[in-house]
SESE-326183 format. One record per residue (C-alpha): x, z, y. Coordinates in steps of 0.02 Angstrom, whole numbers, padded with zeros to 5 digits, always signed. Each point is the difference from the previous one (the first is absolute). Example, Ala and Ser with C-alpha at 12.3 -4.5 7.8 and 13.67 -1.06 7.14 Angstrom:
BEGIN
+00615+00390-00225
+00069-00033+00172
This chain:
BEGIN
+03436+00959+00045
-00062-00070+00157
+00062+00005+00160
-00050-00033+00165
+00085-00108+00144
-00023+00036+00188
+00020-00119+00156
-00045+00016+00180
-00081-00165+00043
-00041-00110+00151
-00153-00099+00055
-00070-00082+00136
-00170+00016+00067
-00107-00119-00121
+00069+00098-00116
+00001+00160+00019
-00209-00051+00046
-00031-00059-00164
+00086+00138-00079
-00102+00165+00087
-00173-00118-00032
+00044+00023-00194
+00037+00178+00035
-00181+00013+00090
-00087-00096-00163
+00113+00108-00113
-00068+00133+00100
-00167-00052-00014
-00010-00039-00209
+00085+00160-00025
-00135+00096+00088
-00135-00101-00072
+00057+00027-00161
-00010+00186+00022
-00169+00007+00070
-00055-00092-00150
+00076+00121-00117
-00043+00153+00109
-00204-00079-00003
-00022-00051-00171
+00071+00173-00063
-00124+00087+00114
-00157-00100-00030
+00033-00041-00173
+00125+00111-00066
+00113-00120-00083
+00158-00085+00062
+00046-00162+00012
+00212-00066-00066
+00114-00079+00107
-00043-00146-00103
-00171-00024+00025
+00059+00022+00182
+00123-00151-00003
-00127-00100-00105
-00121+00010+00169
+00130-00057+00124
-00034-00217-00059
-00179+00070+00075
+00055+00079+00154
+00116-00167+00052
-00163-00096-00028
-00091+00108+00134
+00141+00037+00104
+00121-00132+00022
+00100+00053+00111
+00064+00112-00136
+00058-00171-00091
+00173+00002+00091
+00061+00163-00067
+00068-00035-00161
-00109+00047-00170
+00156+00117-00056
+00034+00098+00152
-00186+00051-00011
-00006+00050-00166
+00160+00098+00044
-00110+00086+00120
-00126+00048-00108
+00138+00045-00126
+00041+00120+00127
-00152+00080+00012
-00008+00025-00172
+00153+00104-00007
-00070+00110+00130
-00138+00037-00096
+00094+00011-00168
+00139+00128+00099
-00167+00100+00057
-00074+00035-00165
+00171+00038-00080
+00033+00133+00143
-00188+00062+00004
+00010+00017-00205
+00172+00102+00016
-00068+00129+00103
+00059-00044+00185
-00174-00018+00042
+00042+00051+00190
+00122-00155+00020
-00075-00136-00103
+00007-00121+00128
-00155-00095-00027
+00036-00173+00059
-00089-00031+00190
-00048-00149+00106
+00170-00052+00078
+00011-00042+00207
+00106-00136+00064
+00142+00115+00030
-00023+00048-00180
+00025-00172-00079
+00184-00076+00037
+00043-00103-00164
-00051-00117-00109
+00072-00090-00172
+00008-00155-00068
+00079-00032-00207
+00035-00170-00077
-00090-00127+00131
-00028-00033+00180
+00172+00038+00054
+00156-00090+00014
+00204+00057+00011
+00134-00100+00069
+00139+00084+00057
-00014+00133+00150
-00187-00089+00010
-00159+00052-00079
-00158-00110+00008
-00156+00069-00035
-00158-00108-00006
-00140-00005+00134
+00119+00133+00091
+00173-00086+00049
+00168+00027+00006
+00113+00169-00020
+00178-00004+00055
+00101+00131-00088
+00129+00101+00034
+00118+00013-00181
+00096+00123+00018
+00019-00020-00189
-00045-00132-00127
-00176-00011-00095
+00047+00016-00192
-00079+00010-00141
-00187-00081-00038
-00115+00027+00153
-00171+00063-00062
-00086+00063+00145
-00007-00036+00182
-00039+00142+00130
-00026-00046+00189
-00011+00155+00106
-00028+00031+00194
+00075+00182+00073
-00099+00083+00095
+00146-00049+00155
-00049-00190-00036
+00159-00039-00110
-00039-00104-00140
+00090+00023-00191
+00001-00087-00147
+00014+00078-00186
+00056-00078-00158
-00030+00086-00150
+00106-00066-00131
+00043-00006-00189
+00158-00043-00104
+00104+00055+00136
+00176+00019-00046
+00064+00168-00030
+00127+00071+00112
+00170+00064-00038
+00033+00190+00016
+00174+00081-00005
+00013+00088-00178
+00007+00188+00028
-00056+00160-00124
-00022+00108+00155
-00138+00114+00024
-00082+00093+00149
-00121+00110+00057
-00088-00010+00170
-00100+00115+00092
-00103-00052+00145
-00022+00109+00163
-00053+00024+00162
+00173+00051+00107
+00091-00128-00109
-00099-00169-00081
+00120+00071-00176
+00149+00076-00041
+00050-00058-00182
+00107+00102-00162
+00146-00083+00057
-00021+00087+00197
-00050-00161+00093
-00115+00016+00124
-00103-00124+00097
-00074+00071+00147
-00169-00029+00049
-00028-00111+00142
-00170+00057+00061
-00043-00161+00028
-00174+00033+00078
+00043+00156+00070
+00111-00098+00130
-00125-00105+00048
-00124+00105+00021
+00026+00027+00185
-00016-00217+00019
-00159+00005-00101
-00083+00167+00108
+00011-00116+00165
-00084-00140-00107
-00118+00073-00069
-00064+00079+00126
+00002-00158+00121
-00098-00069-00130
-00138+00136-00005
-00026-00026+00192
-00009-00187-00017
-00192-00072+00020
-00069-00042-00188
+00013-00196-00028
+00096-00034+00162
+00165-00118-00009
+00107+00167+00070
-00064+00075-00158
+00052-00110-00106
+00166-00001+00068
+00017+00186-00021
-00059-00007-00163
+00138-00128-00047
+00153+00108+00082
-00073+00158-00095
+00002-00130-00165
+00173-00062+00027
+00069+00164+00014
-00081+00058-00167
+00072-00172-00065
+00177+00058+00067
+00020+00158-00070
-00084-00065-00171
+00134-00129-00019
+00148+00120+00038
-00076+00129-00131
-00009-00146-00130
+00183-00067+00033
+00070+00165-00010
-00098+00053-00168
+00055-00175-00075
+00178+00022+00046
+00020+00182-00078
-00097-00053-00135
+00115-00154-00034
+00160+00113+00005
-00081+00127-00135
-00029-00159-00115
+00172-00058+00017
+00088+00150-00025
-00083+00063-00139
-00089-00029-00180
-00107+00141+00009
-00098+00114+00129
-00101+00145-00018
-00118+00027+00129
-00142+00116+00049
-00191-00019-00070
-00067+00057+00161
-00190+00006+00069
+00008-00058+00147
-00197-00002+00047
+00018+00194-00034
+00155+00006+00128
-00062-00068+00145
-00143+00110+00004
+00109+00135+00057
-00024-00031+00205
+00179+00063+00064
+00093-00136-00102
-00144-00148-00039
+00066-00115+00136
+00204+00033-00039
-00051-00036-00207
-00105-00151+00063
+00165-00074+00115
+00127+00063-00153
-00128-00136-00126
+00067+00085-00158
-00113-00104-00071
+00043-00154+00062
+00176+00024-00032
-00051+00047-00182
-00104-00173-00026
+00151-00105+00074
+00147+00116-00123
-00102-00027-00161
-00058-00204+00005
+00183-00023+00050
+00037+00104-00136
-00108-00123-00125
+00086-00140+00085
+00175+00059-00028
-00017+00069-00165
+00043+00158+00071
-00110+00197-00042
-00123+00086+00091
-00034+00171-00059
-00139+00112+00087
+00016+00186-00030
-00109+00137+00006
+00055+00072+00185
-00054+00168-00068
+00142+00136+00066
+00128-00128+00040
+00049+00101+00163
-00010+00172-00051
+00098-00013-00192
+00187+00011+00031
+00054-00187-00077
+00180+00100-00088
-00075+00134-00095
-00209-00035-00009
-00040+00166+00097
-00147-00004+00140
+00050+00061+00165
-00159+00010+00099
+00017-00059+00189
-00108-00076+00147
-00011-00171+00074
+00098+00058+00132
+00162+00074-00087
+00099-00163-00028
+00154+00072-00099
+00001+00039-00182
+00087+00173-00044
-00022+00042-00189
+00041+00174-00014
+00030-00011-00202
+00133-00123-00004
+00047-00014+00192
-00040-00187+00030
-00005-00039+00179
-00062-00173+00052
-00135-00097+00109
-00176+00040-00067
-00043-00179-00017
+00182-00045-00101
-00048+00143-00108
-00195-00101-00021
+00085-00150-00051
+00128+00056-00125
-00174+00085-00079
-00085-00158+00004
+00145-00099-00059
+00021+00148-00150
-00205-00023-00008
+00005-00206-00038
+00147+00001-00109
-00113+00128-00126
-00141-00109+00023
+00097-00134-00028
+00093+00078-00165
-00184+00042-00066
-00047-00179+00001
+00114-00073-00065
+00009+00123-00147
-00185-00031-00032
+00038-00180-00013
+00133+00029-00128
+00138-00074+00093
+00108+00173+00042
């Protein structure tokens, strides 16, 4: 499996010049390329391969050589790129989610922060990464490189930090402490998940609290004249206080996530639609702070890492069916205690979800394994 390495870097001046004017010719073949397809399949009806596309960039460094220093890889990478859009566009468009294809579109400079490199035009030695015709990155390890590095990504933020991503193979597997434990979690709103065992993490609304920062930001920014310096300066503070509260969310959905894997073998999890969720306009911007989704990504490749279970239920009735004796007791959002009135269970609604979805993944679970004649 492979697995990807991030650093903070620093670079000086020359550097960091030579690095945005690939970003602007990355930029620029990327948007090329799309006109080309976008032309060709309106005047002539046919499409042209991401091939055919790489095969013409020996012609375009002939007529424009100032495209000559960017490396031959990192271009096709870009063009790569736009090939997945379009591939990720027909595969939506064909599966019915015609409203949210996503066809690919011409890209801005603030829409265009990274570019790759693979086997050539880059150098590592120790905390220092050379890249050709750019210069010199110095990183910040705060842990080793391992495994085979296959990829290079250098990315700009949109607060002017600069990071560097290797995407490795072969990389050794981690350790995990042995357990058979299992565990069911169900996400909320008043509390990020309570789990069958009754832990609960609480949710630290992590935009919510900054919400009051980012109104005075914001709307310094809208009074700001368009393409003045005090503009741009506004725009920054409003961009480094989006930055801020996106770091805390990710630390905190790494670290939970972490202690699940460690703890336990296997956890059973809701199969929720989120998309459908956050249509509901009382609780879109608490779901969107909470990133269920997000945290779900993180628990199951750290799952696939660790060797560890991931197990997404149908969240069909997990709050209203009593998790002792199966019976639904109907209740509202609102009513936060679960009172079965067959067998007398009292307990927190969302305790009472979890044991359900914990009961829910060990079936599932059971039913697989007797299909493939193991159990």
């Amino acid at each position: 499996m492979r697995k990807t390495f991030k650093y903070k870097a620093v670079i000086n001046k020359a550097t960091e010049a030579n690095a945005i004017d690939w970003l602007y010719k990355c930029r620029t073949i990327y948007n090329l390329a799309l006109e080309q397809k976008i032309l060709l399949y309106k005047q002539h009806k046919v499409t042209i391969s991401c091939y055919a596309q790489c095969k013409e960039l020996v012609e375009l460094k002939k007529q424009f050589p100032e495209f000559k220093v960017v490396g031959s890889q990192c271009l096709q990478d870009v063009l790569d790129r736009l090939d997945r859009g379009f591939k990720n566009f027909y595969r939506r468009f064909k599966s019915g989610k015609r409203e949210t294809a996503g066809f690919p579109r011409f890209r801005g400079s603030s829409r265009f922060n990274s570019f790759s490199l693979k086997q050539t035009g880059w150098k590592l030695e120790g905390r220092y990464l050379y890249i050709r015709n750019v210069g010199r990155f110095k990183l910040f390890l705060s842990r080793p490189v391992e495994g085979e590095i296959k990829t290079v990504t250098i990315q700009k933020t949109p607060t002017g930090k600069w990071f560097v991503f290797f995407a490795c193979d072969k990389v050794p597997v981690k350790e995990f402490p042995k357990t058979d434990k299992s565990v069911g979690i169900d996400v909320g709103i008043k509390s990020f998940l309570v789990d069958s065992d009754s832990n609960v993490v609480e949710n630290p609304k992590f935009f919510r609290n900054s919400e009051k920062l980012l109104r005075r930001r914001q709307r310094r920014l809208s009074r700001r004249k368009k393409g003045s310096n005090g503009r741009k300066d506004a725009r920054l503070l409003v961009a480094k206080a989006h930055e801020k509260v996106t770091n805390q969310r990710n630390d905190f959905l790494h670290k939970v996530a972490n202690d699940y894997i460690n703890q336990y073998k296997t956890i059973s999890i809701e199969n929720l639609k989120i998309q459908g969720l956050v249509k509901n306009s009382y609780l879109s911007k608490s779901i969107s702070d909470a990133s269920w989704g997000r945290f779900f990504n993180i628990l199951s490749y750290k799952a696939e890492c660790a060797g560890r279970t991931v197990i997404k239920v149908n969240p069909c009735n997990t709050s209203q069916n009593c998790s002792r004796c199966g019976e639904k007791v109907p209740k509202k959002l609102s009513v936060r205690i679960h009172n079965c009135p067959f067998c007398g269970l009292i307990l927190d609604r969302d305790e009472n979800a979890s044991r359900n979805i914990l009961a829910l993944g060990q079936s599932v679970q059971a039913s697989t394994l007797a299909m493939a004649g193991v159990a």
